[in-house]
N, C-alpha and C positions, 0 to 999 in steps of 0.2 A: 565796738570797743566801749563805748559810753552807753552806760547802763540808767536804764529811764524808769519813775515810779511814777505812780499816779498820784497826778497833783493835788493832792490834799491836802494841803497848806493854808491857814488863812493870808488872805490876799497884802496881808503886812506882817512882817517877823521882825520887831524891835530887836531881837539879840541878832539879828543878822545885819545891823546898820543900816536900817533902810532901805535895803532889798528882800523884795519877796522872792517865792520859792517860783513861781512862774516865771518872773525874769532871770533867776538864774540859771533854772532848766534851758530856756530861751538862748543864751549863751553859751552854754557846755555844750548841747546839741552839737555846734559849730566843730566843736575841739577838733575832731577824730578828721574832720577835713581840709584842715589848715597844716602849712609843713614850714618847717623851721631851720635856721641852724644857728650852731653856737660854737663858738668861738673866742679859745681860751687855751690857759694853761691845764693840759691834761694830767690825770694821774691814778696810778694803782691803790686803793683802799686795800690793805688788807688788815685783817682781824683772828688774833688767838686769844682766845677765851677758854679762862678755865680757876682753878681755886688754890686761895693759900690758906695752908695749914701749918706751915712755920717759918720760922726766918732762918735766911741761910747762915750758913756757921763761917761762912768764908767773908761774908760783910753783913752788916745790917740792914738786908733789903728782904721781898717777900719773896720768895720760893714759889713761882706760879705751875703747878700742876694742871697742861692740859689739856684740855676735854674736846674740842675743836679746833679748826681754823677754817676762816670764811675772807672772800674778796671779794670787790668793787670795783665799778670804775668810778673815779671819786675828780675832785676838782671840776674843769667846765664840765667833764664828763658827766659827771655827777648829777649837773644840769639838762645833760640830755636824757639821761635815766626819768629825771621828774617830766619833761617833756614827754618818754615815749610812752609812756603810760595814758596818756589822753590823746597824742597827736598819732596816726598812720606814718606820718614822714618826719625826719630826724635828721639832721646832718651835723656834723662836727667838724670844722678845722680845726688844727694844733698839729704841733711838732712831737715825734714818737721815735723811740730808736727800733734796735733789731734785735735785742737781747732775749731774754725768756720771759723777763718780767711784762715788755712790749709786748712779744706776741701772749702771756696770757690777757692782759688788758685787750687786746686785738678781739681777743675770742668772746670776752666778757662781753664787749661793745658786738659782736657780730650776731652772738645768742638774745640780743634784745632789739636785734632788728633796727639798728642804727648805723645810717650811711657814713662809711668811714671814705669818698671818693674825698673828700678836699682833708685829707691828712696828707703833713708833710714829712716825709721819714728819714733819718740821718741816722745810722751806722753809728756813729760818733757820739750821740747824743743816748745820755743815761735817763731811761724812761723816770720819772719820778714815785716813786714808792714811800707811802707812808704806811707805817704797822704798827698798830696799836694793841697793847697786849692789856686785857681786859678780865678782872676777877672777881665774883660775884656782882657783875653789873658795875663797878667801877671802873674805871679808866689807871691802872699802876704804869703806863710809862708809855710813849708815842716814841718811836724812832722813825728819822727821815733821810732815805736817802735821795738825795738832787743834788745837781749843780744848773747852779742859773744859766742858762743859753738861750742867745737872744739868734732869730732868724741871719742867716747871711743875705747879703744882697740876693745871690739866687733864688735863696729859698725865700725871700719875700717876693721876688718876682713869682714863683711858683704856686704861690699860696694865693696871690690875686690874682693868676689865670684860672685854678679852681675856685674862685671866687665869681669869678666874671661865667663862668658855665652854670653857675647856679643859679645865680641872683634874681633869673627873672621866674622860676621857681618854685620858691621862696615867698613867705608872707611876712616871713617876721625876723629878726635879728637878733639873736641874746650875746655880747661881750662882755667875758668873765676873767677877770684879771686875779690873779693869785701874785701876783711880781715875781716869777720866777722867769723873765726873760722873755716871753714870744711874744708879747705883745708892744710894741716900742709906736712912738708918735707915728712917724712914714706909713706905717702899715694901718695904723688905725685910723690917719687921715684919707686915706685911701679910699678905707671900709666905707668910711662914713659918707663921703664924697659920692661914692658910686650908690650908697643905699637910697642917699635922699634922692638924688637924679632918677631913681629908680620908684620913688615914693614907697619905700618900705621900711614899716615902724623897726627902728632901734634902741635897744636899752639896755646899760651897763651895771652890770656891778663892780665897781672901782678898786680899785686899791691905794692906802695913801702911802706907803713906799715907794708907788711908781708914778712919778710928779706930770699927769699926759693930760691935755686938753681935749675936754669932750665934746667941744660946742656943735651944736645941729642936732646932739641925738634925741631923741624921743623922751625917755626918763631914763633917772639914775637913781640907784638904789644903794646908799653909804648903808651899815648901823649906825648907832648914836654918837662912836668914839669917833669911826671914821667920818660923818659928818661934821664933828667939830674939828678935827683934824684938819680936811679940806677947806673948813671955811678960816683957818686960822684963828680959832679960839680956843683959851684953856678949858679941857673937860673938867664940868662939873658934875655932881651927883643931880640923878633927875628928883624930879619933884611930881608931888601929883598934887589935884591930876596933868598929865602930860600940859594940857592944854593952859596951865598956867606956870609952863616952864617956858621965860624967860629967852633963855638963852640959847635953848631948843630953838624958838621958835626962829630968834634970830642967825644962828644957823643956820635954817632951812632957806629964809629970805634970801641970806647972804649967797646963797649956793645954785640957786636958782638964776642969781644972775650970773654971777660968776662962771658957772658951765653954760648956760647959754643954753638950758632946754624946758620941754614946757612942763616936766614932770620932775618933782626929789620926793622919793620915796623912801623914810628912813627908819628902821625896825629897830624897836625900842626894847626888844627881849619879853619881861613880863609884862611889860607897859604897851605892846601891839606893835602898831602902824600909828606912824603919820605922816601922811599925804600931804606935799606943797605943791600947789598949781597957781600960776599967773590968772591975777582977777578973780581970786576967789578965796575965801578963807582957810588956813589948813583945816585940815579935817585928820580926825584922829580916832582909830578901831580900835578897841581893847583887845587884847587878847583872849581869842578863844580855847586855851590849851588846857585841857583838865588836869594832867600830871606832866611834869618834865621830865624825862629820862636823859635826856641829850641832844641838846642844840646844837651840835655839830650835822650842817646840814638843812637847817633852817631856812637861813640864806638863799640856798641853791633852788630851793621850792619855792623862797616867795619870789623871786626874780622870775623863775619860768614861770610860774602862773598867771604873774602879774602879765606878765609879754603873751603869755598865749590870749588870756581873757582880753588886753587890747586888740589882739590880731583878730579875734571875732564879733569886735563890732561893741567892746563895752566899752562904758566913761572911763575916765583914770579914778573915780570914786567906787564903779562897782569893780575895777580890773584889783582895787587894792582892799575890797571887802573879800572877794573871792581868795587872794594871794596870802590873806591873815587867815582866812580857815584852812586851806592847805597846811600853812605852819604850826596854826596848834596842832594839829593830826601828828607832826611828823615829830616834834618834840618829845611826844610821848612812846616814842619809838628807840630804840641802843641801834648805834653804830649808822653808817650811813643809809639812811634809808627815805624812800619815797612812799606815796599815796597811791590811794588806787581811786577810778573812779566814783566806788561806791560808797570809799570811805568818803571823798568830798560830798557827796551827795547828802550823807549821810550827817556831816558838820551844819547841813544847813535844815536838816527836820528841827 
């Protein structure tokens, strides 16, 4: 799966932060044999794209004429998408209904060879579907259909017995919180309880609508709102360079203690990464992205990166140099989309 070039690189690449191209060969190698899961709120991407040429006579909106339609599996899924692209093994919990929208997500997720054995499935429960209808490469309207459901007692019992068949496994843990309900405190202190006992790295991407205590985990990856958010301060406008932003930085301090982990990893959009670790100073990547198309989905790349690149043996300095070039790649991409191995490879000539 992971495609190898011949190392001709000089033995230090400035635009790559600090890592050369040997040490990150050195890493990637690993990818293809490390196996995952994630866990999170699941969801249907779908995409109609196509063009307007006038506005309708019935209101004043744009008339989309179109051309295609394409789907995803999108939310934690979305995560395991960026995951199976570098990892053999892939696994997803989450809650899924029995409609048609479920089983085409079902099929999505089965055609890219991701284990759906710790999916919990409820008849009841309206798969989530987001559809974005998109006209010369803009974005004219997103519709969403969900309703929040959170686990029943059952089906949290169910969800940490497929848990517990996995775990030993398993190298690594991604929980992705969207706050549409499946992730709730009991279930999460559970995870976490059994990961550490287990000695297996976990890292969240949070969300600050859903108020849940993270302590033990590995790292946590907020963006900049949701980091000030969680730390309890008013968002400002950032400043550059990042690294004399004040408030950022306090933030990052404030959160580190606060969650109780040894990593906040917090994406600043154009302004990169930056890295807070205990005992050391932040550390801050600029962005690599050469054009923006669409940040939708940025997120979900740098969190698996970052956790895969942990789970093979790198620092949280080169886990978050790797997880910033994944994201400029993906930005420059429409609609939900992932890397391939050749494009990361390729970020770092």
């Amino acid at each position: 799966m992971w495609l190898r070039y011949a190392a001709r690189q000089p033995a230090d690449n400035s635009s790559c932060s600090s890592m050369n191209f040997s040490r990150f060969q050195q890493i990637a190698d690993r990818f293809s044999g490390l196996s995952l899961l994630v866990i999170g709120d699941i969801m249907l991407d779908e995409f109609i794209w196509g063009r307007v040429k006038r506005i309708s006579p019935e209101a004043p909106v744009p008339v989309v004429e179109v051309d295609r339609e394409t789907s995803y599996p999108g939310g934690a899924a979305n995560v395991a998408r960026n995951l199976r692209e570098f990892s053999e093994s892939v696994h997803l919990l989450g809650l899924i209904g029995t409609n048609s929208h479920a089983a085409q997500l079902r099929g999505l997720l089965e055609s890219e060879g991701i284990g759906l054995d710790c999916l919990v499935e409820d008849p009841a429960y309206q798969t989530i579907v987001k559809t974005r209808i998109i006209a010369r490469n803009q974005q004219v309207v997103r519709v969403d259909r969900e309703k929040k459901t959170a686990l029943t007692r059952l089906q949290t019992s169910q969800a940490l017995a497929k848990f517990d068949a996995l775990i030993h496994q398993i190298d690594g843990i991604i929980i992705e919180d969207y706050a549409k309900g499946l992730l709730t405190q009991e279930l999460v202190d559970a995870i976490v309880t059994k990961a550490r006992a287990a000695g297996k790295i976990v890292t969240v991407d949070p969300n600050p609508h859903n108020h849940l205590a993270w302590s033990g985990v590995s790292a946590i990856k907020p963006n900049r709102s949701e980091a000030f958010a969680a730390a309890g301060l008013a968002l400002t406008d950032p400043l550059e360079p990042a690294t004399a932003d004040a408030d950022l930085l306090r933030a990052g301090q404030m959160l580190l203690e606060r969650w109780n982990t040894e990593y906040v990893l917090v994406t600043l959009s154009e302004q990169g990464i930056m890295l807070f670790q205990r005992n050391a100073a932040p550390f801050h990547i600029p962005t690599r992205a050469q054009e923006v198309y669409d940040v939708s989905g940025a997120g979900d790349t740098t969190i698996a990166l970052f956790t895969l690149a942990l789970c093979a043996g790198a620092t949280a300095t080169e886990a978050a140099v790797i997880a910033n070039n994944a994201a400029g790649v993906v930005v420059g991409k429409l609609g939900t989309a992932t890397l391939t191995p050749a494009e990361l490879l390729e970020s770092f000539e």
